[in-house]
TINU-54226 format. One record per residue: x, y, z of N, C-alpha, C in turn; residue number from 1. Coordinates in Angstrom, 1 decimal, decimal comma, padded with zeros to 4 digits, always signed. Layout:
TINU-54226
> X; Y; Z; X; Y; Z; X; Y; Z; NUM
...
***
This chain:
TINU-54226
> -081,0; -025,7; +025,6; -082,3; -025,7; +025,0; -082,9; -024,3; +024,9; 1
> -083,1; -023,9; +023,5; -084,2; -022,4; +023,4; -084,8; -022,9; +022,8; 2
> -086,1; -021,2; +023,2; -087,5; -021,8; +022,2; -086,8; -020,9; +020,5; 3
> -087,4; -021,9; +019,4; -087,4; -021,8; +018,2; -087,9; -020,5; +018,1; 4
> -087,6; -020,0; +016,6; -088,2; -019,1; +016,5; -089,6; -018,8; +015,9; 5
> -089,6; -020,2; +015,3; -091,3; -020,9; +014,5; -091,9; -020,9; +015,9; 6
> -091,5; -021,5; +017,1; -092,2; -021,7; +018,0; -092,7; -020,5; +018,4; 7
> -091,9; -019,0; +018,9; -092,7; -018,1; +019,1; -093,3; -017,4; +018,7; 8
> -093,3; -017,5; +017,1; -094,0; -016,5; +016,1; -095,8; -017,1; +016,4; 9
> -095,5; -018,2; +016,2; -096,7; -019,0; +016,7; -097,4; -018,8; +017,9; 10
> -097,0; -019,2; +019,0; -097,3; -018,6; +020,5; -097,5; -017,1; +020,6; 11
> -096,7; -016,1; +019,7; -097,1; -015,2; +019,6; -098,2; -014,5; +019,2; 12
> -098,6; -014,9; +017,6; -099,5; -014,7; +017,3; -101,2; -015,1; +017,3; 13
> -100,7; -016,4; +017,8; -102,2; -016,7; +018,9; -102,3; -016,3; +020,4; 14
> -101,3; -015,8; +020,8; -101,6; -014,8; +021,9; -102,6; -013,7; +021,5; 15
> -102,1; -013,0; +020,7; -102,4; -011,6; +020,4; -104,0; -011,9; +019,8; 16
> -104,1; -012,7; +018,8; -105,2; -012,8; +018,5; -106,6; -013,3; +019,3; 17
> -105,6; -014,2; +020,3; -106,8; -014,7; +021,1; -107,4; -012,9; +022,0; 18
> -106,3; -011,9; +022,1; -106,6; -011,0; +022,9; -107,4; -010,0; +022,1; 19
> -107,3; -010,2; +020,9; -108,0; -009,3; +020,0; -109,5; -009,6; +020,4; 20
> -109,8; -011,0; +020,1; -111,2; -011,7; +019,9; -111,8; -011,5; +021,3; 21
> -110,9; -011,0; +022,3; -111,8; -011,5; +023,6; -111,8; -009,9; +023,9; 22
> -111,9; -008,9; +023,1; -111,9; -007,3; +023,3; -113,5; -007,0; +024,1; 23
> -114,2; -007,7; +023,4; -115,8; -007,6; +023,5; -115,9; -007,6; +025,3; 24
> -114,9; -008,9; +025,8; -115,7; -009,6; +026,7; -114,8; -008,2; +028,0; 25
> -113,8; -007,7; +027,5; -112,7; -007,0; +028,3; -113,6; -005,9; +028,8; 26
> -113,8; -005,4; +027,3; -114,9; -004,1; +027,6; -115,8; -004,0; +028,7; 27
> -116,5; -005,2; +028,0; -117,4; -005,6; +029,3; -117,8; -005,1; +030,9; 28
> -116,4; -006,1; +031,3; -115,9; -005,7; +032,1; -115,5; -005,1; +032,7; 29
> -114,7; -004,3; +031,9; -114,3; -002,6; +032,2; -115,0; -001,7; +032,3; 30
> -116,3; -001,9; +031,9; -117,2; -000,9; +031,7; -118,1; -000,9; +033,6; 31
> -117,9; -002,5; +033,9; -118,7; -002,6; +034,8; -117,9; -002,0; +036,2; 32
> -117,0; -001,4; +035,9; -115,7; -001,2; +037,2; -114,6; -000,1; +037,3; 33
> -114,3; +000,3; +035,8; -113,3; +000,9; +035,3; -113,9; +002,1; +034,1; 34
> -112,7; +002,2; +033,1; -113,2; +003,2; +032,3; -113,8; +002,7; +031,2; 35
> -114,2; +001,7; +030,8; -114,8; +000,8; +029,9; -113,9; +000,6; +028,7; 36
> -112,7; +000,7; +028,3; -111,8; +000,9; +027,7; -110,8; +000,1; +027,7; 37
> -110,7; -001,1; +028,4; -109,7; -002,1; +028,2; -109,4; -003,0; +027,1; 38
> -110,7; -002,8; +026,5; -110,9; -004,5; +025,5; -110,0; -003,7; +024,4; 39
> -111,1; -002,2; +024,1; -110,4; -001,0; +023,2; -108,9; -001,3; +022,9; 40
> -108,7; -000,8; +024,1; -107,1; -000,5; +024,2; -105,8; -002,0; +023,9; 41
> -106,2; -003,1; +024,7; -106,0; -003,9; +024,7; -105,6; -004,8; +023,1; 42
> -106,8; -004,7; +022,5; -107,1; -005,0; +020,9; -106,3; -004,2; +020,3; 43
> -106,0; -002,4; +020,2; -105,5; -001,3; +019,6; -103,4; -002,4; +019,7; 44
> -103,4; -002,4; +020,7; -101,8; -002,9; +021,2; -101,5; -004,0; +020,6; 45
> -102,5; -005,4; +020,6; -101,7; -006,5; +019,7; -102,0; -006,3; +018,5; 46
> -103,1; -005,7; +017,5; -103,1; -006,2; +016,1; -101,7; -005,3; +016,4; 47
> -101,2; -003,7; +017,1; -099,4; -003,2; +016,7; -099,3; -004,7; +016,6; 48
> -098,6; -005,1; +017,0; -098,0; -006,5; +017,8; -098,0; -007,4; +016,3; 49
> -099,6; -007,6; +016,0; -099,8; -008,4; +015,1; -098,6; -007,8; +013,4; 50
> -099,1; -006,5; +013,5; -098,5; -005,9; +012,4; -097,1; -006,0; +012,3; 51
> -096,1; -006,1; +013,5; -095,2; -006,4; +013,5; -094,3; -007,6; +013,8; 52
> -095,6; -008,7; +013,7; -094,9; -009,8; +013,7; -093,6; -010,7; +013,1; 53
> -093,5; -010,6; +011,8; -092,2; -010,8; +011,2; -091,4; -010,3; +011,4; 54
> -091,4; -008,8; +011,8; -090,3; -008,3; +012,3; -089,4; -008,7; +013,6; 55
> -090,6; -009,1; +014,5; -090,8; -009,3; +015,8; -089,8; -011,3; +016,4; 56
> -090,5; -011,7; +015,3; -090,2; -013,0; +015,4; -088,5; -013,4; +014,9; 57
> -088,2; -012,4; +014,0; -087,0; -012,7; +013,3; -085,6; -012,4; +014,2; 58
> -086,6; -010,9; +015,4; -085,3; -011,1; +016,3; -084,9; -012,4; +017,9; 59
> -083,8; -011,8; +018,1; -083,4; -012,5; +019,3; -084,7; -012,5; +020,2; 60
> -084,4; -013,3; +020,9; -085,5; -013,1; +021,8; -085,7; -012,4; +022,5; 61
> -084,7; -011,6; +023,5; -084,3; -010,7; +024,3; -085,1; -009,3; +023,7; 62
> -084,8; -009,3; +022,4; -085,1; -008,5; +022,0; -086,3; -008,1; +021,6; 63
> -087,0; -009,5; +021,1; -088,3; -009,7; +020,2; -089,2; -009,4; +021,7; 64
> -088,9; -009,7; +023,0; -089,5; -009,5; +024,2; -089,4; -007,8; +024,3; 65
> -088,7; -006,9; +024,1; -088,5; -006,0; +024,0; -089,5; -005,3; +023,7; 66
> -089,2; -005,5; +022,2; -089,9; -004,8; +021,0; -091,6; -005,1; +021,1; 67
> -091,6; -006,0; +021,7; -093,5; -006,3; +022,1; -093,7; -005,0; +023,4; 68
> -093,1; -004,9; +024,5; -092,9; -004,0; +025,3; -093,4; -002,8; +024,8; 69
> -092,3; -001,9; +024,3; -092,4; -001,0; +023,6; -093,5; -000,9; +022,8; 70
> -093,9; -001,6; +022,0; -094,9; -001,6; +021,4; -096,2; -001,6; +021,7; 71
> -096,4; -001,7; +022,8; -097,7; -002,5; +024,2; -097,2; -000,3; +024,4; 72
> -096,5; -000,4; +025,5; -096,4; +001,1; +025,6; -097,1; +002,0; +025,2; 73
> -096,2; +002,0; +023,5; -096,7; +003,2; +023,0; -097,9; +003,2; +021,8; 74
> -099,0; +001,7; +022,0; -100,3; +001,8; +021,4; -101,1; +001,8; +022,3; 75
> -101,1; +000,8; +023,5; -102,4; +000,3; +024,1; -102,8; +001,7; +025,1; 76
> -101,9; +002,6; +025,7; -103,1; +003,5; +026,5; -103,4; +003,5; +027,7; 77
> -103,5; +003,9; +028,5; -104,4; +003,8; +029,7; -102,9; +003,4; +030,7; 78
> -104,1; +002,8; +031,8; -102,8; +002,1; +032,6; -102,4; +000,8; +032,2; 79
> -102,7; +000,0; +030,9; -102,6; -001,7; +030,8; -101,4; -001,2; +030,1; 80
> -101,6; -000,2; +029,2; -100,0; -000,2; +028,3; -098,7; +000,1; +028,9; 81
> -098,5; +000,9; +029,8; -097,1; +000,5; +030,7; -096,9; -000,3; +031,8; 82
> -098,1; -001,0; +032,4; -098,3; -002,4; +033,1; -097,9; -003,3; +031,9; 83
> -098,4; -003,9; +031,3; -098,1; -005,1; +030,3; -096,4; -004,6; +029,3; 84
> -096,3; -003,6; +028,9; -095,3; -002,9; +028,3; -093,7; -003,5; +029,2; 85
> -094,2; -002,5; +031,1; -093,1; -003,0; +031,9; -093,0; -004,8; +031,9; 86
> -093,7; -005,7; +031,8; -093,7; -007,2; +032,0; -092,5; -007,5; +030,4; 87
> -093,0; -007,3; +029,4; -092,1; -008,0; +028,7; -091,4; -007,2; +028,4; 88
> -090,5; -005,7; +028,6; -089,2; -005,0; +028,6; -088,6; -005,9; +029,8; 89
> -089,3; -006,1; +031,0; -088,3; -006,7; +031,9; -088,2; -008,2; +031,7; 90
> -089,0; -008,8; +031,1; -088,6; -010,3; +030,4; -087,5; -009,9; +029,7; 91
> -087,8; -009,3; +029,0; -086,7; -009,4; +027,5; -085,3; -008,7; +028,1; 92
> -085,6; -008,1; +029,3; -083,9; -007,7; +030,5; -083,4; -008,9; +031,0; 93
> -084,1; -009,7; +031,3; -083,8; -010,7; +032,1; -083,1; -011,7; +031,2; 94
> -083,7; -011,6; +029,9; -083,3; -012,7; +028,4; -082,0; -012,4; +028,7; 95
> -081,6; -011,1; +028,0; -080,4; -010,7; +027,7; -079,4; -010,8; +029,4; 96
> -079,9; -011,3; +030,3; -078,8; -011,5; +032,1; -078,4; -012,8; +031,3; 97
> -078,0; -013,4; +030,3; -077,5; -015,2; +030,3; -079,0; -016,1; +031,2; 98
> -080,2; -015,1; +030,7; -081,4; -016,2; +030,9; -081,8; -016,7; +030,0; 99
> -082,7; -018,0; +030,0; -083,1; -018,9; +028,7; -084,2; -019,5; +029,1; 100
> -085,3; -019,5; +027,4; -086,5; -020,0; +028,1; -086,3; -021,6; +026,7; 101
> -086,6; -022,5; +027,3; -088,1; -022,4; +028,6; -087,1; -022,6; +030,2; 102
> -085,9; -022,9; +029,7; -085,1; -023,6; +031,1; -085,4; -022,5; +032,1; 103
> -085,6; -021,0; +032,0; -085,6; -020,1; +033,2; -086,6; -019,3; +033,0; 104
> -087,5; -020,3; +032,9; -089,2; -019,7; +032,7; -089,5; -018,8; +033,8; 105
> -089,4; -019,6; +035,1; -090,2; -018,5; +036,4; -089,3; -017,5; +036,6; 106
> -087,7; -017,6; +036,6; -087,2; -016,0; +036,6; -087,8; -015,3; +035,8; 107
> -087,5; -015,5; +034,4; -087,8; -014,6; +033,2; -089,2; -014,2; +033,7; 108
> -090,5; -014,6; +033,7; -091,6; -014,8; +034,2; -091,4; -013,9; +035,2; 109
> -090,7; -014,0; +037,1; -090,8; -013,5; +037,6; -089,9; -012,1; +037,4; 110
> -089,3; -011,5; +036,2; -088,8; -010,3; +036,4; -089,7; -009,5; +035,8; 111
> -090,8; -010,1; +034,9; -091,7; -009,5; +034,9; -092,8; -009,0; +035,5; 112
> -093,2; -009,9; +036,4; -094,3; -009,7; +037,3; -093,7; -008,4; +038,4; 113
> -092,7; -008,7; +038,7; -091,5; -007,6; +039,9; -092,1; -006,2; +039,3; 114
> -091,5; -005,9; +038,2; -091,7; -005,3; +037,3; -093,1; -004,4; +036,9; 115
> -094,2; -005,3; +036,8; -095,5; -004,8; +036,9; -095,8; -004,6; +038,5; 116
> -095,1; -004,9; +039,1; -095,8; -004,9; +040,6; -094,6; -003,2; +040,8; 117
> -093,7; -003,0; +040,5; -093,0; -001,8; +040,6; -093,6; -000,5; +040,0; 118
> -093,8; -000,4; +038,7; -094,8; -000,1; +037,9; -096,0; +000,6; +038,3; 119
> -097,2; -000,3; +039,2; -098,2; +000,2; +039,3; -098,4; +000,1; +040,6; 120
> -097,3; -000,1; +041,7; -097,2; +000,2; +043,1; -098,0; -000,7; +043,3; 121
> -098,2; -002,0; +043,6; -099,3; -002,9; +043,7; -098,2; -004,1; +043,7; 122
> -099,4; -004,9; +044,7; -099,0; -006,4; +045,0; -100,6; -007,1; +045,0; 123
> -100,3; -008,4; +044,7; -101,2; -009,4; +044,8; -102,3; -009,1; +046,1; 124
> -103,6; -009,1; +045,9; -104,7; -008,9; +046,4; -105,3; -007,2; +046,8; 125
> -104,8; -006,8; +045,3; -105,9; -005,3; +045,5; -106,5; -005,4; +044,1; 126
> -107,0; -006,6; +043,6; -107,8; -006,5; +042,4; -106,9; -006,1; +041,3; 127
> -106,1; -006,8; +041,3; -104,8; -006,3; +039,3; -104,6; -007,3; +038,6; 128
> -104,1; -006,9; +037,7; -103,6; -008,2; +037,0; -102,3; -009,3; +037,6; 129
> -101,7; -008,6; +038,9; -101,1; -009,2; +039,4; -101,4; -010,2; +040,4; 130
> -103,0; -010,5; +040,4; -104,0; -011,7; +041,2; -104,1; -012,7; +040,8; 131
> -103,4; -012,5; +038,9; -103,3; -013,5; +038,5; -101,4; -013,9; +038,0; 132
> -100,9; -013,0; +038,1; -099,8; -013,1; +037,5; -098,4; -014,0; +038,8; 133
> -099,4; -013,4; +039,9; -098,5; -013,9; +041,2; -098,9; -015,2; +041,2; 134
> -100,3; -015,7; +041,3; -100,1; -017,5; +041,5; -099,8; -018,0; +040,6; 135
> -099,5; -017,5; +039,0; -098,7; -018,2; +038,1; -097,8; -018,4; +038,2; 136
> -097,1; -017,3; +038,5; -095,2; -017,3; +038,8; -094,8; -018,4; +040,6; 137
> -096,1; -018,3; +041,5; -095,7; -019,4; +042,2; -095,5; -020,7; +041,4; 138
> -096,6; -021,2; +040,9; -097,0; -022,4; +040,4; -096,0; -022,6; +039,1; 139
> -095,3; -021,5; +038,2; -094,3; -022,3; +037,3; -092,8; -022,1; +038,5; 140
> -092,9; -022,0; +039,3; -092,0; -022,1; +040,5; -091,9; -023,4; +041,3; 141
> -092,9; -023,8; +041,2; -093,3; -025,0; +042,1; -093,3; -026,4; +041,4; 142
> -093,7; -025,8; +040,0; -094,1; -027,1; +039,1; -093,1; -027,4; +037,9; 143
> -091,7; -026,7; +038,0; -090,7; -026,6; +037,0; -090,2; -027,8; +036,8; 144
> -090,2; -028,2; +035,1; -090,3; -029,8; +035,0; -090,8; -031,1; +034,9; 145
> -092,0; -030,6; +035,4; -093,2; -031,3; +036,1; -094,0; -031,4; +034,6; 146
> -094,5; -032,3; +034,2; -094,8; -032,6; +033,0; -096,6; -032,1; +032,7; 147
> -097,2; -032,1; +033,8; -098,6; -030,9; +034,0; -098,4; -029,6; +033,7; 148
> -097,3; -029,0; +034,2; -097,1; -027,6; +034,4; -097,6; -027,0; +033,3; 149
> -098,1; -027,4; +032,5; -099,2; -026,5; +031,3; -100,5; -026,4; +031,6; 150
> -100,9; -027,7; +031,9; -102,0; -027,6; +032,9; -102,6; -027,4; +034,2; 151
> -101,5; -027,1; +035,1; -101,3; -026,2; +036,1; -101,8; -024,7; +036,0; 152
> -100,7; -024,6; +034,9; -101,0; -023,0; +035,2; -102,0; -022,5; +034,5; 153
> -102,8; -023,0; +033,7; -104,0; -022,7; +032,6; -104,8; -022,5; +034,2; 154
> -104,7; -023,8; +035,0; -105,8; -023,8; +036,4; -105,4; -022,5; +036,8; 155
> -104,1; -022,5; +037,5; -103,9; -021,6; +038,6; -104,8; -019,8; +037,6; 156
> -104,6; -019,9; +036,5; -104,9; -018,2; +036,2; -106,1; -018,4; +036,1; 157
> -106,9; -019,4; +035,4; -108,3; -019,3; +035,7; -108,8; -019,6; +036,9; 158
> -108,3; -019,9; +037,9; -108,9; -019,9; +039,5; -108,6; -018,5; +039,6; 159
> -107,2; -017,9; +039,5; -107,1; -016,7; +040,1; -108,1; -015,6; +039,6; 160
> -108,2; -015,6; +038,5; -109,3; -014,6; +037,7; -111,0; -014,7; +038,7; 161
> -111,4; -015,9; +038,6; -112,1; -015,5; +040,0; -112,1; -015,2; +041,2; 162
> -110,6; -015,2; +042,0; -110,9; -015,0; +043,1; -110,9; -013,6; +043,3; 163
> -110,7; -012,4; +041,9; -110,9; -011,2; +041,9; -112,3; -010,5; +042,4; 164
> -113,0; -011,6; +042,2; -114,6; -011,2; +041,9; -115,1; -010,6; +043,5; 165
> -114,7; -011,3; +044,7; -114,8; -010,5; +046,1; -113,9; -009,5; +046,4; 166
> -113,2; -009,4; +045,8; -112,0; -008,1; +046,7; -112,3; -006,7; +045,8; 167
> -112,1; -006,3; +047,1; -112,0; -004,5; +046,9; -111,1; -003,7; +046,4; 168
> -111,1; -003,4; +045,3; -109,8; -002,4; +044,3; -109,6; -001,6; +045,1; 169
> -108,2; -001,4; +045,2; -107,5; -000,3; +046,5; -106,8; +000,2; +045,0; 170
> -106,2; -000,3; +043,7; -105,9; +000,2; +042,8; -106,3; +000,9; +041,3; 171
> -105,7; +001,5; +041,2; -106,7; +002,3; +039,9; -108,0; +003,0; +039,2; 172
> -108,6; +003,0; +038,6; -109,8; +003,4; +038,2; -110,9; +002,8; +039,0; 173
> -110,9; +001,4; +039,4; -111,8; +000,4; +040,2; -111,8; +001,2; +041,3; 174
> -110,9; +001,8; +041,8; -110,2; +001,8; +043,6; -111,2; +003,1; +043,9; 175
> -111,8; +003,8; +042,9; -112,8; +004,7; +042,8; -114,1; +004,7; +043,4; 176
> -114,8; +003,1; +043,1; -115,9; +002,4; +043,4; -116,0; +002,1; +044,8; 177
> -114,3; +002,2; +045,6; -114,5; +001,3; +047,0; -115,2; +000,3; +046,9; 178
> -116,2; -000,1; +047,9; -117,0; -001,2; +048,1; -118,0; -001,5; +046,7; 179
> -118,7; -000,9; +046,3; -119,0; -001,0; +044,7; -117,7; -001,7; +043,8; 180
> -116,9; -002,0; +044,0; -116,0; -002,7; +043,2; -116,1; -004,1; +043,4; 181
> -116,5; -004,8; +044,8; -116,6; -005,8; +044,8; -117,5; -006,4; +044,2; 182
> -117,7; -007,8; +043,4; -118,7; -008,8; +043,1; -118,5; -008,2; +041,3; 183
> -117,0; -008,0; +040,8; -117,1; -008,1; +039,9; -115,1; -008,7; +039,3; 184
> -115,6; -009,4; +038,1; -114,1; -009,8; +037,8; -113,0; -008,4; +037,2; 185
> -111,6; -008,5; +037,8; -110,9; -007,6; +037,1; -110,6; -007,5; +035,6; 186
> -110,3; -006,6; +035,2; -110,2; -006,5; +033,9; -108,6; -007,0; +033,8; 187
> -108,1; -006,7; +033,8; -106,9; -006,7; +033,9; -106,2; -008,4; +034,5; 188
> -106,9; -008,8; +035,2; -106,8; -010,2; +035,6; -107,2; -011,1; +034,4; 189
> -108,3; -010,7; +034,2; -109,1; -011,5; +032,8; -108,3; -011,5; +032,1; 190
> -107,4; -009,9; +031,3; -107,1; -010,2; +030,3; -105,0; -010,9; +030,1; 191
> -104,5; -011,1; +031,6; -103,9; -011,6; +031,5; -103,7; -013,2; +031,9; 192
> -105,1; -013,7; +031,7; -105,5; -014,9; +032,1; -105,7; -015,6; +030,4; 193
> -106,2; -014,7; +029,6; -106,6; -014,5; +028,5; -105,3; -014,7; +027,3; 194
> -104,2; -014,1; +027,8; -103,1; -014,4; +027,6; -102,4; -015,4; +027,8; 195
> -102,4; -015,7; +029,0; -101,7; -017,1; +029,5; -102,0; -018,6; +028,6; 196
> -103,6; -018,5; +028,9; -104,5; -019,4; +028,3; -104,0; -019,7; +026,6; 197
> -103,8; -018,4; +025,9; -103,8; -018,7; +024,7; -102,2; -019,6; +024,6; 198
> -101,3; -019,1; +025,5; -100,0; -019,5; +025,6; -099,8; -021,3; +025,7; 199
> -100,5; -021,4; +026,9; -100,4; -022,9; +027,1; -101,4; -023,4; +026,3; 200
> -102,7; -023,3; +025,7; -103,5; -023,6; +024,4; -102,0; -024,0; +023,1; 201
> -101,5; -023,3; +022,7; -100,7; -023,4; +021,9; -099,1; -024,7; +022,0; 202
> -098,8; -024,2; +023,7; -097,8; -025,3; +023,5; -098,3; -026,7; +023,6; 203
> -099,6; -026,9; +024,3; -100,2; -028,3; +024,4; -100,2; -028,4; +022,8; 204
> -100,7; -027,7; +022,0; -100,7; -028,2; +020,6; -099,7; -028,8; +019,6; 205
> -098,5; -028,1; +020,2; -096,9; -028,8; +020,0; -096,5; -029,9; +020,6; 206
> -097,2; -030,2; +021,9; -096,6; -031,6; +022,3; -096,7; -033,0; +021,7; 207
***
């Protein structure tokens, strides 16, 4: 079983767009913690993405995971573009090991997360986007098969995206603020929660 290629041009492109639309709320955020520049940058990286969607969808998958990489890289900027950039190059590594989605979702999933946690020297609970990316990759770990598991993990990233809101950034631009950083949501959490969301949004729509 792979995913079609109608299927990810689709999932793709309501990813990217839901990430466009939600720039306003990124900023926001960023602004309240960081360099105020996330939504910016964030938006700048998928319409690339967007622009290149036919091209994108028509390859392999390994590759089309790739080519989003690269493309995240060398538009979005800051630190989100080689954080999000490293997640799907090392998906799209893991594609091309004889992996297959959806059957080897949480590897594929977790070579990415590895990956972003390599990347930005960071693990779950210093305020990243990996507060949210870790109890996903538990939860499509735990729930593989499991006929919820869409609606599992929509929960698990929107619970995790709050539990950002108390802890203290030990990383990045936040990690600046020390104690001033707490009592607000990550940007970076948000906006890969934002992603997720639009992901399982989309495959509920196919079932």
């Amino acid at each position: 079983m792979s995913v079609q290629p109608e299927t990810f041009k689709s999932l793709l492109k309501a990813a990217a767009e839901q990430v466009i639309a939600s720039a306003p709320e990124l900023t926001s955020l960023d602004q309240a913690i960081g360099d105020g520049d996330h939504g910016t940058n964030m938006k700048r990286g998928f319409e690339a993405v967007l622009g290149k969607l036919d091209a994108i969808s028509a390859q392999p998958l390994n590759e089309a995971f790739k080519t989003i990489g690269k493309t995240l890289v060398m538009t979005v900027g800051g630190a989100s573009g080689p954080l999000y950039g490293s997640f799907f190059l090392a998906a799209g590594e893991a594609l091309s090991q004889d992996k297959h989605l959806p059957d080897d979702l949480a590897d594929v999933f977790g070579s990415g997360v590895d990956a972003v946690s390599a990347r930005g020297r960071s693990q779950a609970g210093e305020k990243t986007m990996l507060d949210v990316l870790v109890p996903v990759l538990e939860t499509l770990k735990a729930g593989a098969g499991q006929p919820d598991l869409i609606a599992r993990v929509r929960t698990t990233a929107a619970e995790a995206v709050e539990r950002t809101v108390p802890m203290q950034a030990t990383k990045g631009r936040a990690s600046f603020l020390g104690a001033r950083s707490v009592g607000h949501v990550d940007p970076g959490a948000r906006s890969s929660c934002v992603l997720l969301h639009a992901v399982c949004a989309g495959l509920e729509a196919r079932q």
